[in-house]
N, C-alpha and C positions, 0 to 999 in steps of 0.2 A: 562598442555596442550601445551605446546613445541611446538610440531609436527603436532598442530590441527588449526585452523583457524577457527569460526565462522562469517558466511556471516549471517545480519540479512535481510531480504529482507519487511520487514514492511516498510509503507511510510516514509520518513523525521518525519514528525513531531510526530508520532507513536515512533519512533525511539529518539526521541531529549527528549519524558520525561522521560524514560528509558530504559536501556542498558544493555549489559555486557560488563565489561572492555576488552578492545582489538578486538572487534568484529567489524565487519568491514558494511557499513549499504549500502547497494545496493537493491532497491526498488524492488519488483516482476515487478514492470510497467519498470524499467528500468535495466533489469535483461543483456543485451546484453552487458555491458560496462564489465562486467566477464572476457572477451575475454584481454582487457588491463589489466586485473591480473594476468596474465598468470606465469610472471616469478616469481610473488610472492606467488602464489597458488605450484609449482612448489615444489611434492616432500613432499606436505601438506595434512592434511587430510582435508576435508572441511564439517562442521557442520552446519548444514541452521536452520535457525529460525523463525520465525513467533509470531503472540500471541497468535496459540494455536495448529499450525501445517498441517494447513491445505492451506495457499501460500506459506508453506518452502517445502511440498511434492507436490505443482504446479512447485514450480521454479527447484526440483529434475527433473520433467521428462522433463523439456525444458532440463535442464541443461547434463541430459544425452544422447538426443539428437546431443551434441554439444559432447559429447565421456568425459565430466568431472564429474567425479565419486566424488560421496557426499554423506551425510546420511543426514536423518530429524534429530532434536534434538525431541523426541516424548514428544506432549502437549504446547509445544514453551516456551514460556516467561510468562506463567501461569503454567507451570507446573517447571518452572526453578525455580522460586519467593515461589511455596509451595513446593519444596525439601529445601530451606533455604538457595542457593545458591545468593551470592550478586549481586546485581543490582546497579548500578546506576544509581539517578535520576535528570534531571535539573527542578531547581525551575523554573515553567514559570506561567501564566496567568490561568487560568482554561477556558479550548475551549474545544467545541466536536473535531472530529476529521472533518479530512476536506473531508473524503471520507461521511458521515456524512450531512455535510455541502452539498454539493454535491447533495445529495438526497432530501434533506431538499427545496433547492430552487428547483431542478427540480420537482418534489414532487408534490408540492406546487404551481409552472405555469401548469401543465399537470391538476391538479385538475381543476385552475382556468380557463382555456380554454377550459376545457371540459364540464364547467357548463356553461359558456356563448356559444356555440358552443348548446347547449341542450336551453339556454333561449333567444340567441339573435339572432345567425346565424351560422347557419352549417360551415361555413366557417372558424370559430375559430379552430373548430375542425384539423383543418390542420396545425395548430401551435403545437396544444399537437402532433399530429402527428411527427412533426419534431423533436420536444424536445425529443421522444422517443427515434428516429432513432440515432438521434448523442447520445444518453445513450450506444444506445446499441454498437456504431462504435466505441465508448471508451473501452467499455469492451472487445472487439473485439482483436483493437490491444494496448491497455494498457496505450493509452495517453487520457487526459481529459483533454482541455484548461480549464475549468473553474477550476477544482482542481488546478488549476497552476497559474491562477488569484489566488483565494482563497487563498493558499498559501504567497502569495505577503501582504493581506492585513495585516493592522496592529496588529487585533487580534490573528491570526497566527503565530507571532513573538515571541522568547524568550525572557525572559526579561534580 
C-alpha cells in the first residue's frame, strides 16, 4: 500500500481501540481539516473507512464535493477484521462509545421531561423540546458540545 493512504473517519475514541497501522484518523464530524493534507494526500490514492461503511461513503460525497477523489474501503473495519487483515488494538477501559453516551443522557432528559410535562406541567415539555432541537443542530452541522465534554471525562480516557 505505498501509493495508498487510509483516512479512517470513525470518532477518536472508535478509533484509539482500534486501527490499521498507518491509517491516518480524521473524524466524519471533523472531516474539513482534509484541506491541511493536501501536500500529503498529493499524488495518493485515498482509502476511507468507517465500522462498516456507511460514514466513509458520507465523507466520500462531501469529499468529492471539494474535487478529492477516494474510494470506500467496502464493509469498513468489520469487514477489514473478518478478511483477517491486521488491526491494531489499544488496551483501554471498557466504555460504550461516546456517540452512545450522547443518546443515552439525551434519551434519557427528553423521556424525563416529557413524563413530568404529561404529569406536572406542560411547560416541561419545552425543555425536551430544546434538548431535541440542539440533537438535531449537531447532526446538522457535525459538532456536539456534549460529545466533547464527554470525551474529556475520565472514563473516556485511555489507559
Amino acid at each position: 500500500m505505498p501509493n495508498q493512504i487510509i483516512i479512517d473517519v470513525r470518532e477518536r475514541d472508535e478509533y484509539a481501540k482500534e486501527y490499521v497501522e498507518g491509517s491516518i484518523n480524521i473524524p466524519l464530524s471533523q472531516l474539513q481539516q482534509i484541506a491541511s493534507l493536501s501536500s500529503l494526500l498529493a499524488d495518493k490514492t485515498i482509502l476511507l473507512m468507517c465500522q462498516s461503511g456507511k460514514r466513509a461513503s458520507m465523507a466520500k460525497d462531501r469529499l468529492s464535493g471539494e474535487s478529492i477523489s477516494c474510494e470506500v474501503i467496502a464493509g469498513g473495519m468489520s469487514a477489514w477484521k473478518a478478511e483477517g487483515k491486521p488491526v491494531f488494538s489499544v488496551k483501554r477501559r471498557v466504555t460504550i462509545s461516546i456517540f452512545r453516551q450522547v443518546q443515552i443522557i439525551v434519551g434519557g432528559l427528553v423521556a424525563l421531561f416529557s413524563f413530568l410535562a404529561y404529569g406536572v406541567s406542560v411547560q416541561f415539555s419545552l425543555v425536551a423540546g430544546v434538548l431535541g432541537t440542539t440533537l438535531c443542530v449537531a447532526g446538522i452541522f457535525g459538532f456536539c458540545m456534549l460529545a466533547e465534554v464527554l470525551a474529556k471525562m475520565p472514563w473516556n480516557k485511555t489507559l
